[in-house]
C-alpha positions in Angstrom: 7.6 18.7 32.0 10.9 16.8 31.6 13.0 19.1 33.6 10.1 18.0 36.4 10.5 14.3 36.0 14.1 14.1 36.1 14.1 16.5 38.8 17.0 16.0 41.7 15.1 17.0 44.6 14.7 13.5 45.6 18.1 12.8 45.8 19.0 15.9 48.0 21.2 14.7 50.6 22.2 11.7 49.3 25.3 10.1 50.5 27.7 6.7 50.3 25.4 4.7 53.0 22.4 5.7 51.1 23.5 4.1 47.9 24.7 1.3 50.2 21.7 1.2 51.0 20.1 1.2 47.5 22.4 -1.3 46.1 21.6 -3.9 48.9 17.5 -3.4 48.1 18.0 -3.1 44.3 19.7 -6.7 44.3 16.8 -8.3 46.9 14.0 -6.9 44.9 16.0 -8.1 41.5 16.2 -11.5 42.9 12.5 -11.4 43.7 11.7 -10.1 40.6 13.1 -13.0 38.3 10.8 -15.9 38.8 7.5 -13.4 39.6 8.6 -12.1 36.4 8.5 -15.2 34.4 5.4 -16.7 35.9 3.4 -13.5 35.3 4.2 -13.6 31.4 3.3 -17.3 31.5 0.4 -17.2 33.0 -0.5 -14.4 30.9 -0.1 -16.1 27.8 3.3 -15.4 26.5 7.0 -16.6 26.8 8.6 -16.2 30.4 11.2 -13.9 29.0 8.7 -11.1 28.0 8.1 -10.9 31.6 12.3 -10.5 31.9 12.0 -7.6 29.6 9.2 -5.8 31.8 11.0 -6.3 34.7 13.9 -4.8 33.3 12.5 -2.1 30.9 9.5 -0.9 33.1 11.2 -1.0 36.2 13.8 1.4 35.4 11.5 3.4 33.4 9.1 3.9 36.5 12.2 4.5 39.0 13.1 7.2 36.9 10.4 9.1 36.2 7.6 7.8 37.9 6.2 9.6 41.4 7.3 7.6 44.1 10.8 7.5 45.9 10.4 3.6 46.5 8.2 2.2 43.9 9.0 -0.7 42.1 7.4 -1.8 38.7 6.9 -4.6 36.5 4.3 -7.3 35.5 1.8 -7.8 38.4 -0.9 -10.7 38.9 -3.6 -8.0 38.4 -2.9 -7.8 34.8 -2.9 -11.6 34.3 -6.4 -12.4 33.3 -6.9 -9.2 30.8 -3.7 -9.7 29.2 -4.3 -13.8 28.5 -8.1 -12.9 27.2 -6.1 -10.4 24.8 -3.6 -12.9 24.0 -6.7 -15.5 23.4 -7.9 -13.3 21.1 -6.0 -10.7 19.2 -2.7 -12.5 19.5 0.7 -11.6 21.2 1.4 -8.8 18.5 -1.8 -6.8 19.5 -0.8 -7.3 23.1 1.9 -5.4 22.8 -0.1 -2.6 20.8 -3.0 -2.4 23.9 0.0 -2.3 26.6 1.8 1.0 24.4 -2.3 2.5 24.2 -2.7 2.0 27.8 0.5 4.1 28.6 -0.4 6.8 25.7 -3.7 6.5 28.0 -2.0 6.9 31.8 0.4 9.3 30.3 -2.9 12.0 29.2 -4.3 10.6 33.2 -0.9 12.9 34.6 -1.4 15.5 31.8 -4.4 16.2 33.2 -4.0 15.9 36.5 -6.6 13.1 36.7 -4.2 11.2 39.3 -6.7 12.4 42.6 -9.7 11.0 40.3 -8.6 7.2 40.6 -8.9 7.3 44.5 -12.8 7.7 43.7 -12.7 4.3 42.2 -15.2 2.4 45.3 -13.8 -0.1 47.2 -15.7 -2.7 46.5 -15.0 -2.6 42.9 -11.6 -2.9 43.3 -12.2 -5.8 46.1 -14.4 -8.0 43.8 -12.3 -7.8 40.8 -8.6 -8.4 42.9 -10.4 -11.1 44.3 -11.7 -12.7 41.2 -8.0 -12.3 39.5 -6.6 -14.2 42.7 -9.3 -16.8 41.5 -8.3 -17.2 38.0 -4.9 -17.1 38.7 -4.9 -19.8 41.3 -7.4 -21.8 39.3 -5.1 -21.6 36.1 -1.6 -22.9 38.2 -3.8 -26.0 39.0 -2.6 -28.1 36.1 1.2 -27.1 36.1 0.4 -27.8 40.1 -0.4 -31.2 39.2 1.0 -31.6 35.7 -1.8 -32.2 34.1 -1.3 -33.0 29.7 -3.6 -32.2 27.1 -4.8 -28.9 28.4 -6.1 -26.3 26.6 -6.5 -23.1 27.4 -9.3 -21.4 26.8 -10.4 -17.5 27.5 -13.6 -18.2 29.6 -12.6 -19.8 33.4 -15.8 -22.0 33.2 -13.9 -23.9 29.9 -10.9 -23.6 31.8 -12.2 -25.0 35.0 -13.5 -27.7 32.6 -10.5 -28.7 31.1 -8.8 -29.4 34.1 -12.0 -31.4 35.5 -12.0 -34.0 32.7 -7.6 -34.3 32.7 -7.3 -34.9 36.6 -6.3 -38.6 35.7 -3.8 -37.5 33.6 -1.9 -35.7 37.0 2.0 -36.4 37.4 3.1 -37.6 40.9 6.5 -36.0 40.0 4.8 -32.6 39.1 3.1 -32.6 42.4 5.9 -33.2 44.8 8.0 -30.5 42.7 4.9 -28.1 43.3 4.9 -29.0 46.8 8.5 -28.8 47.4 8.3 -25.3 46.4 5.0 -24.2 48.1 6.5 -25.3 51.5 9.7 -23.9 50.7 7.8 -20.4 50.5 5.6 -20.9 53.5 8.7 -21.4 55.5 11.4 -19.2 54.4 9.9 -15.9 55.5 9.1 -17.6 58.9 12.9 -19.1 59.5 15.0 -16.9 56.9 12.9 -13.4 56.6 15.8 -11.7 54.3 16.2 -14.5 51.9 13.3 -14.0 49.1 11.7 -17.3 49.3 10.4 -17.6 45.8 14.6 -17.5 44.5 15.0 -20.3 47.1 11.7 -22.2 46.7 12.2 -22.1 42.8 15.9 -23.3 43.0 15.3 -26.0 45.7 12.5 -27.7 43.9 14.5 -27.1 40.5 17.7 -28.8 42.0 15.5 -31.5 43.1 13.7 -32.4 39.8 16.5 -32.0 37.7 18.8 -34.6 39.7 16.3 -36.8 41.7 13.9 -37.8 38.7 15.1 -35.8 35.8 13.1 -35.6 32.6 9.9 -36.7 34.9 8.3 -32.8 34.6 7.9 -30.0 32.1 10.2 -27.2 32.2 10.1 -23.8 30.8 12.8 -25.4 28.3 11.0 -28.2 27.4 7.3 -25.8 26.9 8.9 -22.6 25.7 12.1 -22.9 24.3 15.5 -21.8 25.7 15.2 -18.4 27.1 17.3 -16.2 25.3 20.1 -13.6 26.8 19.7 -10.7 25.1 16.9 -8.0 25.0 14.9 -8.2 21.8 15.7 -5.5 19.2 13.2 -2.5 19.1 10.8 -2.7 17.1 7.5 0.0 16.3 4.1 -1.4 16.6 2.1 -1.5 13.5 -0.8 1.1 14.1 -3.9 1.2 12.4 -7.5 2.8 12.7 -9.1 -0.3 12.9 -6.6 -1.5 15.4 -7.0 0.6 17.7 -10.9 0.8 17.9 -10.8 -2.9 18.3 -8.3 -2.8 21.2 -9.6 0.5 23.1 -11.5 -0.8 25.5 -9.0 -3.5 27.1 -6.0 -0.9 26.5 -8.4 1.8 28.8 -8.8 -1.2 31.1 -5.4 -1.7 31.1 -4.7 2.0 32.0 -7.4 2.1 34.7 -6.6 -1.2 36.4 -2.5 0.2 36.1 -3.4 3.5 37.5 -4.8 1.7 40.4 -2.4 -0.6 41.5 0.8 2.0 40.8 -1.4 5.1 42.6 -2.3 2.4 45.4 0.9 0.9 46.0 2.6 4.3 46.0 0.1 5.2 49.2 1.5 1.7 50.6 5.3 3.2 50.2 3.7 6.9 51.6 2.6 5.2 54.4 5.7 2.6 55.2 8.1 6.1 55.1 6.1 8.7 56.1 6.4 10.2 52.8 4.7 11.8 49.9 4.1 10.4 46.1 3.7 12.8 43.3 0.4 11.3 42.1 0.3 12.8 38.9 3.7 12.0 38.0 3.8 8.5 38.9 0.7 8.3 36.4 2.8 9.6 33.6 6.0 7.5 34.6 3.7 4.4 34.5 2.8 5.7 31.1 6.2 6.2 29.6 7.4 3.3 30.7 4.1 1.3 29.1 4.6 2.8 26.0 8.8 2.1 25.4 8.5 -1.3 27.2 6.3 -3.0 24.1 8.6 -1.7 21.9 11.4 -4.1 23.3 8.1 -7.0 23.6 7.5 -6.5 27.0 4.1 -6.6 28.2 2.2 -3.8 30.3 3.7 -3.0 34.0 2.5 -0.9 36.9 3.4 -0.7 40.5 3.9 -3.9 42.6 2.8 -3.2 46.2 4.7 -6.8 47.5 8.0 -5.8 46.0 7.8 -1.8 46.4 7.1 -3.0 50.2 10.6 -5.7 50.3 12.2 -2.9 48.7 11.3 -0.6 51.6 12.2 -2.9 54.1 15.9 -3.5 53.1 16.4 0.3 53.5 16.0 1.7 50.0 16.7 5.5 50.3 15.5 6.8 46.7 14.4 5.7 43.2 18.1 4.2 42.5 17.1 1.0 44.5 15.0 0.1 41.7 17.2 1.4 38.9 19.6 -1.2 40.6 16.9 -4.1 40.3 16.5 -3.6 37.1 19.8 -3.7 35.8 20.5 -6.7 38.4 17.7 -8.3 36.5 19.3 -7.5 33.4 22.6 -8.8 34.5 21.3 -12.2 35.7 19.6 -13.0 32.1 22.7 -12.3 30.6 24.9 -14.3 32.8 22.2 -17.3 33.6 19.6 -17.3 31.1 20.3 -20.9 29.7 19.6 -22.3 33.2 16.3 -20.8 33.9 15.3 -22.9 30.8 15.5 -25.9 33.4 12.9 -24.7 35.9 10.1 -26.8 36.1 6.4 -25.4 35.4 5.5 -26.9 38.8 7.9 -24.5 40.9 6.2 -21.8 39.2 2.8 -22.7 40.0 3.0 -22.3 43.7 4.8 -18.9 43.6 1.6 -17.7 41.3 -0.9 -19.3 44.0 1.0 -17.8 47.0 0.4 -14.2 45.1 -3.2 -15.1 44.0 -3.7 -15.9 47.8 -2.4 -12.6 49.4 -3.6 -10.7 47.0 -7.4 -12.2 47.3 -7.9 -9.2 50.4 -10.4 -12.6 51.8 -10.6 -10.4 54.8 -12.0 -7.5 53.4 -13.7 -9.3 51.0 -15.7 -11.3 53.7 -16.0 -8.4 55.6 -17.6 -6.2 53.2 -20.1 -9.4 52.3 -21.2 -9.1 55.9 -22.3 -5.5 55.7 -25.1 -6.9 53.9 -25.6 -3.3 51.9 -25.8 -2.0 48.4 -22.0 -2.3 48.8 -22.1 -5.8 49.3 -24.0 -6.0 45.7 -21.6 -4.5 43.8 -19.1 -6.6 45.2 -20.5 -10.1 45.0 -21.3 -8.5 40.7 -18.2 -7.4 40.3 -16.4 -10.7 41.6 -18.7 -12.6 39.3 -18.6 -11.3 36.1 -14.3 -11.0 36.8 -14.4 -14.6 37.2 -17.2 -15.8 34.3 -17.0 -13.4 31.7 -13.9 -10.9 31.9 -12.3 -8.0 33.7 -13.6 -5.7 31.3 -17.1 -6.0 31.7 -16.5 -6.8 35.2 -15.4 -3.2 35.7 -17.2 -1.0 33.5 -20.6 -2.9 35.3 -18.9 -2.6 38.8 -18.5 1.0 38.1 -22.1 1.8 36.8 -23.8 0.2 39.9 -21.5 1.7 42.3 -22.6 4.9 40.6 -26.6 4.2 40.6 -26.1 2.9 44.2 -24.5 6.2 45.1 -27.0 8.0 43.3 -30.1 6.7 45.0 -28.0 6.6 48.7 -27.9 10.6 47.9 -31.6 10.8 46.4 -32.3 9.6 49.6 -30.9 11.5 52.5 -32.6 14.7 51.0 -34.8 15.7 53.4 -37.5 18.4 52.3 -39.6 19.3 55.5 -41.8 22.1 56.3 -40.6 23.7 59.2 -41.8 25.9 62.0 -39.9 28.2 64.6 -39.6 26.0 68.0 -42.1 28.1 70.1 -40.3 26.5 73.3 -36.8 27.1 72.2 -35.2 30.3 73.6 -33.5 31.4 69.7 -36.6 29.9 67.9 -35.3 26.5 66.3 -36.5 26.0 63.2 -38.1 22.2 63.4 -40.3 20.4 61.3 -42.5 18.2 63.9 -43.9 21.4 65.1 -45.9 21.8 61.5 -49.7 20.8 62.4 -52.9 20.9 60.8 -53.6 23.9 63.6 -50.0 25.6 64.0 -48.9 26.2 59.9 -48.8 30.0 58.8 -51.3 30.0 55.6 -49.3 33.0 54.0 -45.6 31.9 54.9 -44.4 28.5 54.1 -40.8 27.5 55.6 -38.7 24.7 54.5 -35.8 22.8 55.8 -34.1 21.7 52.3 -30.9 19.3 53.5 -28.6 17.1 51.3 -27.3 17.6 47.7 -29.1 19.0 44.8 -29.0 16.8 41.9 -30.0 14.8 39.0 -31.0 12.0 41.4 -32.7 14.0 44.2 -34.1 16.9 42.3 -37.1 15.7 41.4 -37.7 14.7 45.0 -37.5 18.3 45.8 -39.2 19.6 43.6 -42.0 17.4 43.9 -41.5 17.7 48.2 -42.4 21.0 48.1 -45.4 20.9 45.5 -47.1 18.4 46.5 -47.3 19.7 50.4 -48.6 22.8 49.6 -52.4 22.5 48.3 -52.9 26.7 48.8 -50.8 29.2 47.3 -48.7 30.5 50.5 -47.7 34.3 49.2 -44.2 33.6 50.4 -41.8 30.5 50.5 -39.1 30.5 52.3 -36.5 27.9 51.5 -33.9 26.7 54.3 -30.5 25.9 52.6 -27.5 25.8 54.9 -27.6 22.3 54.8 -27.5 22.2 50.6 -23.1 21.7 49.8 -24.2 20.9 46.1 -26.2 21.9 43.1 -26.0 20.5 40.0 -27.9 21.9 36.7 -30.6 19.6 37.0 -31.5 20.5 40.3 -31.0 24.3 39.5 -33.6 23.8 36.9 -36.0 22.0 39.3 -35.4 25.0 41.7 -35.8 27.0 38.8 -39.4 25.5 37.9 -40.5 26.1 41.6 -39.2 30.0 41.9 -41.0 30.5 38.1 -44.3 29.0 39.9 -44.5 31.1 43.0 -43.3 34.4 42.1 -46.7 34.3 39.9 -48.7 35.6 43.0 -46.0 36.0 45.7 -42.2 35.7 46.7 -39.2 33.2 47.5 -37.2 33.9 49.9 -33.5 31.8 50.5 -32.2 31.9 53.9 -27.9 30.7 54.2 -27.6 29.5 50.9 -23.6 27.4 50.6 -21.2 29.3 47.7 -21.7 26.5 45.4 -24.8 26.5 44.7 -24.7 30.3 44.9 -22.5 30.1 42.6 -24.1 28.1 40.0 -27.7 30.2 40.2 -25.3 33.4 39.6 -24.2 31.6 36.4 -28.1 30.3 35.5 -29.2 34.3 36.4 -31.6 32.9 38.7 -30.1 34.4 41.2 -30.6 37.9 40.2 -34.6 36.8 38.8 -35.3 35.7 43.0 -33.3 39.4 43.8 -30.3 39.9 45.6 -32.4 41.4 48.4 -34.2 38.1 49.2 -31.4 35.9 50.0 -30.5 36.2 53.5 -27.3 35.1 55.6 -29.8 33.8 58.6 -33.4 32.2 58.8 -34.0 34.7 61.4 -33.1 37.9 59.0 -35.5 36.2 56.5 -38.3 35.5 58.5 -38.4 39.5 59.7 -38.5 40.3 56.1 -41.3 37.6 55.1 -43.3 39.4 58.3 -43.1 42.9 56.7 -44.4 41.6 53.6 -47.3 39.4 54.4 -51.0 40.4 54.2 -51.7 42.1 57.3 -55.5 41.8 56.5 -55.2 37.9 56.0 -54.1 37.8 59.6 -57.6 38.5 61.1 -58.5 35.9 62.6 -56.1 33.6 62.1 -55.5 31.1 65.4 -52.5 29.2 64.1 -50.1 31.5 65.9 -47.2 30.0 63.9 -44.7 33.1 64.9 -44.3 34.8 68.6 -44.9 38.0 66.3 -48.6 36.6 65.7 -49.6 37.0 69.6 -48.3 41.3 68.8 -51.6 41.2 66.5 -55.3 42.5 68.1 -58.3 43.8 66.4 -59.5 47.1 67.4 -63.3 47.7 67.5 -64.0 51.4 67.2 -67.2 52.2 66.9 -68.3 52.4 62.6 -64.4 51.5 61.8 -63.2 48.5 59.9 -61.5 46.1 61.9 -57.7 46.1 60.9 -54.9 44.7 62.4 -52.5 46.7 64.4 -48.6 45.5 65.0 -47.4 46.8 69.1 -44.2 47.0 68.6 
């Protein structure tokens, strides 16, 4: 396993210009980093310089081992509103013990390959809860925005909300033109200076300007925090206990899943940007390594950031050094100039936060999917709720279960069980339901068009389909089921229940069964209780068989004509002889 994940083959090839290349993105995305960094840890609760250690700590970590050529990891807005609620209520300390479960958590997801599972995650579950965080997050930068005092924080966004409803006339005019300063500065960097990172330059501008144009007029990170210190903390082991760990489970497996997502996702960002390939599996246990040795220095959890794995792509990175090289870069800047990020204002951070809350809202998608008007749009408009009013959480383990149900009954309902007849004006026969009347339905042979998956959710359907449309005993039912891809146990046992009822008095018959569900009546032994000579390849094969084995006698008489083999039937009247039928062949 280790000889995989510090394999060389992604630096086959590699030359002077490509670490030229790697040194130029490593510093841009270090530079980017810095002030996401530090207003990611705020906002989640703890002091900026935690989110320094991330940056540093996780981002090498996942350069190095992680799956991905180009991805770049550290804190990310996605983890902002679980990782305050934990903060709110089991403290910093346990913080740091959910982050090092969750990586313990992602690094078992690789183990066992579970890296393709996390793509089965529904869309609109990830939508509604990305676009709730973008809500929190913007809604929490309002009062460093506008400078409000006397805030408290609080782990529900209604009380949140609140707070800052009742303290908007406590809002300092100096605050807002710092924020503002700042926000424009980032709206119009990309636009007239696209390869200087305009958070750096939006944060130092408005910095510059509140610390000589009306200093002492606005909180700083100094002034709320304390003086960032720089050094790296020393290591320390997290205190595990039983009782710990059952009480932090559940936002630590959020913390997993919600990491698995956003490094799996933003690796298919970098795929696509290079026409290249992540390791999915191995970028899963990267993530995890790296969550479990970055508490250990007081950082908080990481994962992939799409924005920055993107800017790191753009200025040419080549291979995982690039972000090796922004995380040392990151680690040489809070050594050299840690004192003076003490002096940036909270209001210069509070635009860079809403900027991220704002692109990462996907308001077009969102919107979009709202339109659809579906079950879809349900579990969206749920999931986006109970993100926003109670907490990510619940928001996802909910999303999840109705995105499951939903799926459930869309599959319950596309199976189709029809009684079907041969197509008396098609030249090869077509076997088509609408052509089953009161007057055209063989009363000995009943055929069946079985389509869609067999499962818990539909099989009662079929079951039920098939019993409740037959009020004789038919001595043989064929069953159609080229169009079955899937059988689960519960529908092998409704199958089971139907096979059980008619071989009583007659036979079943299967006509182009699929392997699958081949396979899983071979395992059941149903298989061998219908007999291996009555499943047949084609309807056609099946239907000649189900002819040979009828009543003959029962077909005296009979007017439905429900097979061309029915007009081959006449009654012979000899003088003092039985009538019988007679098959020309």
């Amino acid at each position: 396993m280790l000889k995989k994940l510090f394999s060389s083959s992604r630096y086959k090839q590699y030359s002077v210009q490509s670490f030229q290349k790697d040194l130029l993105s490593g510093i841009v995305v270090g530079i980017i980093a810095i002030p996401l960094g530090m207003a990611f840890a705020i906002a989640s609760g703890v002091k900026p310089e935690y989110g320094i250690y991330t940056t540093i700590i996780a981002g090498i970590l996942i350069s190095l081992l992680g799956g991905s050529k180009y991805q770049i990891g550290g804190p990310t807005g996605a983890f902002i509103p679980i990782l305050f609620g934990i903060v709110m209520t089991y403290g910093f300390e346990n913080l740091l013990i959910a982050g090092f479960l969750a990586g313990m958590m992602l690094c078992l997801m690789g183990i066992f390959k579970l890296g393709a599972l996390i793509k089965f995650i529904p869309r609109p579950v990830t939508i509604g809860f990305t676009t709730g965080i973008a809500v929190i997050i913007f809604v929490g930068q309002i009062p460093n925005f506008l400078g409000l005092t006397e805030i408290k924080k609080h782990e529900s966004f209604v009380l949140n909300f609140h707070e800052i409803m009742i303290h908007l006339n406590s809002f300092n005019l100096y605050s807002v033109i710092t924020a503002g300063i700042c926000l424009i500065t980032l709206i119009y960097t990309p636009k007239l200076f696209p390869k200087i990172p305009g958070p750096l330059i939006g944060l130092v501008f408005s910095t510059l300007v509140a610390t000589f144009i009306f200093p002492n007029q606005v909180d700083t990170i100094g002034s709320t925090f304390g003086e960032i210190p720089n050094t790296l903390p020393e290591f320390e082991l997290p205190t595990l206990s039983l009782e710990r760990i059952q009480q932090l489970i559940r936002p630590a497996f959020v913390i997993a899943v919600l990491g698995a997502i956003e490094s799996l996702l933003s690796a298919v960002v970098a795929d696509g940007m290079t026409n290249s390939k992540h390791n999915s599996n191995r970028e899963l246990i990267g993530q995890g390594i790296a969550n479990m040795v970055t508490p250990l220095f007081g950082g908080i959890p990481a994962t992939g950031a799409i924005a920055r794995t993107a800017t790191n792509i753009k200025n040419g990175a080549a291979s995982p050094l690039s972000g090796i090289i922004h995380g040392v870069i990151v680690l040489a800047i809070l050594i050299l100039f840690a004192p003076y990020a003490s002096k940036i204002p909270l209001a210069s951070m509070a635009p860079i936060l809403m900027v991220v809350a704002w692109n990462m809202s996907e308001r077009n998608v969102f919107f979009h999917v709202l339109k659809t008007k579906t079950g879809d749009t349900f579990v969206l408009i749920v999931t986006f709720l109970l993100t926003v009013f109670v907490n990510l959480t619940v928001a996802v383990e909910v999303g999840l279960i109705l995105a499951v149900l939903i799926f459930t009954k869309r599959m319950s309902d596309i199976m189709v069980t029809a009684k079907a007849l041969p197509n008396p004006d098609h030249k090869q026969s077509k076997i088509e339901s609408q052509f089953v009347t009161a007057t055209h339905d063989c009363p000995q042979i009943s055929i069946y068009n079985v389509e869609g998956p067999l499962f818990f959710g539909a099989a009662q359907t079929f079951q039920q389909s098939i019993m409740s449309t037959i009020n004789y005993k038919p001595q043989i039912l064929l069953l159609r089921m080229g169009k079955v891809p899937f059988m689960d146990i519960t529908g092998e046992a409704c199958f089971s229940s139907i096979v059980k009822d008619f071989t009583k008095n007659g036979m079943v018959l299967v006509a182009g069964i699929n392997p699958q569900p081949k396979k899983v009546l071979m395992k059941t032994g149903l298989y061998h209780s219908i007999g291996e000579e009555h499943f047949f390849k084609h309807t056609g094969e099946a239907i000649q068989y189900a002819l040979q084995h009828r009543n003959v006698e029962k077909c005296l008489g009979c007017k439905h004509l429900a097979f061309h083999e029915c007009s081959s039937f006449t009654v012979d009247k000899e003088p003092n002889a039985n009538k019988r039928a007679i098959l020309i062949t």
